[in-house]
C-alpha positions in Angstrom: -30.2 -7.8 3.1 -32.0 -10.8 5.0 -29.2 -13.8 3.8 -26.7 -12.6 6.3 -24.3 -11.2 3.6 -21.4 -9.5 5.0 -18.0 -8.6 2.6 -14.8 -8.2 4.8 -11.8 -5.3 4.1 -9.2 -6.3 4.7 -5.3 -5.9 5.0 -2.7 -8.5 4.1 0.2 -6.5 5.2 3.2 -5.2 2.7 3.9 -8.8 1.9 5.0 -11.5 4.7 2.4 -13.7 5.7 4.0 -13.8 9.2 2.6 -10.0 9.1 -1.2 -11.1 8.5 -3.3 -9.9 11.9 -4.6 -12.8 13.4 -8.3 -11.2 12.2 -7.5 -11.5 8.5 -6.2 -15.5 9.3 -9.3 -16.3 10.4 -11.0 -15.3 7.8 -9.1 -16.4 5.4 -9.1 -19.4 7.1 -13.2 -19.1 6.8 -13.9 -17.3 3.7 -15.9 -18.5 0.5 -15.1 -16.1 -1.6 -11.6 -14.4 -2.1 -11.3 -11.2 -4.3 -7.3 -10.7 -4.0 -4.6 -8.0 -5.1 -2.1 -9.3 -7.6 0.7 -8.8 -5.2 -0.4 -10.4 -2.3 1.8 -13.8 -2.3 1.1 -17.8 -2.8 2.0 -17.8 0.9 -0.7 -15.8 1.9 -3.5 -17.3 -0.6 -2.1 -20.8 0.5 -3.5 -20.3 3.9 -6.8 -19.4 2.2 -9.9 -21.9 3.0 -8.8 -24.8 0.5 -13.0 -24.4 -0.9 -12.4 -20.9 -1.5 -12.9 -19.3 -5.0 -9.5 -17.1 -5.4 -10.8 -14.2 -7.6 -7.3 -12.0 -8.2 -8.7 -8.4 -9.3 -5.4 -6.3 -8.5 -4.4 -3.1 -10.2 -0.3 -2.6 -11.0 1.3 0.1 -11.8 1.6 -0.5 -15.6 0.1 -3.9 -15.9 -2.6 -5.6 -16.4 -6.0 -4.6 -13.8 -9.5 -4.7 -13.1 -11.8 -1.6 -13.1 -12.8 -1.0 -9.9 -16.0 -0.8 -11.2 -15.8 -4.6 -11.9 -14.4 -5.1 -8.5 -17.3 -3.8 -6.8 -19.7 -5.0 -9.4 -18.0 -8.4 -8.2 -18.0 -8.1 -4.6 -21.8 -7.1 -4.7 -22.6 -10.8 -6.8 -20.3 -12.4 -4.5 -22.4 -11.4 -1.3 -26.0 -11.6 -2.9 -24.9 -14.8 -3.4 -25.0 -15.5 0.7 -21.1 -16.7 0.3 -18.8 -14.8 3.4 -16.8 -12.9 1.0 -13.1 -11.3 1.8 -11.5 -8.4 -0.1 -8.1 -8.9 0.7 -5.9 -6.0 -0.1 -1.9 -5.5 0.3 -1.2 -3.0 3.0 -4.1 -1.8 5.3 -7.4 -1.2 3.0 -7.7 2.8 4.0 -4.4 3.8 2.6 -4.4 3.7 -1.0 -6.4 0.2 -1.1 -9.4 2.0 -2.9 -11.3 0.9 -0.2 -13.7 4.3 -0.6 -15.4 3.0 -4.1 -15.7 -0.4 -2.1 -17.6 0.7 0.5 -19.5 3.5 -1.7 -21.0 0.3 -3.6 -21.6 -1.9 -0.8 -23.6 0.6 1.1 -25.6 1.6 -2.0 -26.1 -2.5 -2.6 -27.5 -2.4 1.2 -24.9 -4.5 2.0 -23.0 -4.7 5.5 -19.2 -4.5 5.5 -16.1 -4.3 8.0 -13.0 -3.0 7.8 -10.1 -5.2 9.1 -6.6 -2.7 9.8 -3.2 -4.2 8.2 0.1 -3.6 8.5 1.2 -0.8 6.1 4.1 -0.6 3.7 5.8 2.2 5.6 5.7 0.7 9.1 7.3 -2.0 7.7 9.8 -0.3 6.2 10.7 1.8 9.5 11.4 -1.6 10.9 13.5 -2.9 8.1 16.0 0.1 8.2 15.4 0.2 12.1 14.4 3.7 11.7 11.7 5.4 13.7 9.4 7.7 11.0 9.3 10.2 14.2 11.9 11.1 16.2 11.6 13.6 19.2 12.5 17.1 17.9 13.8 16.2 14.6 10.1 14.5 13.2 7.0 15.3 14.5 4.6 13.8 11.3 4.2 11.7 9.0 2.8 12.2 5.4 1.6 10.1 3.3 2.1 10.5 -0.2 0.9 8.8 -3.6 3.4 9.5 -6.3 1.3 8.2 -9.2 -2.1 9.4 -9.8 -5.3 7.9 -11.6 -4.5 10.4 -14.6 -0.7 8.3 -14.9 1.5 10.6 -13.5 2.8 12.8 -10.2 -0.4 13.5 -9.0 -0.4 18.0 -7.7 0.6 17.7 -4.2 1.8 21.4 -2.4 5.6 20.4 -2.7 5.7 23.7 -0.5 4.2 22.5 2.8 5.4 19.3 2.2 9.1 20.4 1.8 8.6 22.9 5.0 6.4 20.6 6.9 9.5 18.8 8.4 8.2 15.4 8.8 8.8 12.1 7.5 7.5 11.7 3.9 6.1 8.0 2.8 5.7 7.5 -0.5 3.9 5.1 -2.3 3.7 3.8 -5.9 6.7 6.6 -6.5 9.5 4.8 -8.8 8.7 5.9 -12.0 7.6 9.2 -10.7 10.8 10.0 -8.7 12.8 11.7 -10.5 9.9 14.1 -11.0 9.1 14.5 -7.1 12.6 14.7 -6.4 12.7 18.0 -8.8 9.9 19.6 -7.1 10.1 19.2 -3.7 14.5 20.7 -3.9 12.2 23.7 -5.9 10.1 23.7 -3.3 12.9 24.1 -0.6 13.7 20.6 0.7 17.5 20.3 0.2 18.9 17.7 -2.0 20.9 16.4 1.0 17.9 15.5 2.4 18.1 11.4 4.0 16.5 9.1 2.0 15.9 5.2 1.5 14.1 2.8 -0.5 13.0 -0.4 -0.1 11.7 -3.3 -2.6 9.5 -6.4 -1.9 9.0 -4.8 2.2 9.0 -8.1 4.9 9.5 -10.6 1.7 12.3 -12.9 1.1 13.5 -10.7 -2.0 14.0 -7.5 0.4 16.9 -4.7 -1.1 17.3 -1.8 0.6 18.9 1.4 -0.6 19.8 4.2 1.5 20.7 7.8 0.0 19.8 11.3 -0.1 16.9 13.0 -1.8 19.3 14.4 -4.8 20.9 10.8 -5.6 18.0 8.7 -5.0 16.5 8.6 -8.2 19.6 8.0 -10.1 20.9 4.9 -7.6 17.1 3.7 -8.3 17.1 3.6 -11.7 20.9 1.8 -11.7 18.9 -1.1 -9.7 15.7 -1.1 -11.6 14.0 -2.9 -9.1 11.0 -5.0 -10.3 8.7 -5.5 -7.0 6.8 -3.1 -5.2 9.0 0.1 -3.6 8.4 2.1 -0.5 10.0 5.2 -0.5 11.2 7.4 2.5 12.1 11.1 2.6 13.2 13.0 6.2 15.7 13.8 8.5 14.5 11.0 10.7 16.3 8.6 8.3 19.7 9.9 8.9 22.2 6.8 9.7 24.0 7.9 13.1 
């Protein structure tokens, strides 16, 4: 495209606006067009450019969303249009921010994009329960896991590697689906002893914490019914000394 277009990715962090990177600031700061999650906070958005037009297209687990086809069918009208446009996503954009359909549109729209890293749920949890996701000899990886899937349930993970893999599992988007994960990875091997945690609205005023172990978490989760976004953790490296 010849009117300078250019659509920023970009990560707002789990939730604290003290967490933006200075990056995303600016360009909030500068930004014409905003095409927002739902949870990222009136903080955040209030350090937005006061012209800007707030466009809130986030997906929640059992709410109300946008189709990601409307979201990219959006961003691609938004930056046609010559505005600087900034997709600003909870988290960091490459894990689980859909960011892959966003980037598959833009290119096919000829349109030039960058990626702008964010502080992800999990390191932020680490550093709420001060505890490391690796520890020498005890965890030597991180996984990554989605606990709900685009078909509405525990999407078919190998509960086998994951339960001998010995790491540090981070789940996202895993409350309802819990109870179910919890089942298969104790088939799978991983005992139900196994440390555990949880924590709600990561970095934000509203923080709860719970620590457990793999076989009581899901009950002591769905005592607290906890309303806001949950991180869950899953490893040996979360044992309290």
């Amino acid at each position: 495209m010849d009117n300078g277009a250019k659509v920023f990715l970009a990560g707002a962090g789990p939730g604290g606006a003290d967490l933006l990177t200075v990056k995303t600031l600016r360009l909030l700061e500068r930004a014409e067009v905003v095409l927002h999650d739902s949870l990222i906070g009136a903080d955040v958005l209030a350090l937005a450019n006061p012209n800007a037009n707030l466009i809130d297209v986030g997906k929640r687990c059992g709410g109300k969303a946008s189709p990601q086809a409307e979201i990219c069918r959006l961003l691609v009208e938004a930056a046609q249009s010559g505005a600087l446009v900034l997709r600003l996503k909870g988290g960091d954009p490459m894990i689980f921010g859909r960011a892959t359909e966003e980037m598959e549109a833009l290119r096919a729209a000829g349109i030039p994009f960058e990626v702008v890293p964010g502080v992800t749920a999990a390191s932020a949890a680490a550093a709420a329960l001060a505890a490391s996701l690796t520890r020498r000899d005890i965890s030597r990886a991180v996984h990554f896991l989605a606990a709900h899937g685009s078909e509405g349930g525990l999407p078919p993970h190998d509960w086998a590697a994951l339960a001998a893999a010995g790491g540090t599992l981070a789940v996202y988007m895993g409350v309802r689906t819990l109870p179910v994960l919890a089942a298969k990875l104790t088939a799978a091997g991983m005992s139900p002893d196994m440390p555990a945690a949880a924590v709600e609205n990561v970095s934000l005023p509203g923080q709860r914490i719970w620590r457990a172990s793999l076989g009581t978490l899901p009950g002591l989760l769905a005592r607290a019914a906890p309303g806001g976004p949950v991180l869950l953790l899953i490893g040996q490296a979360l044992a309290q000394e």
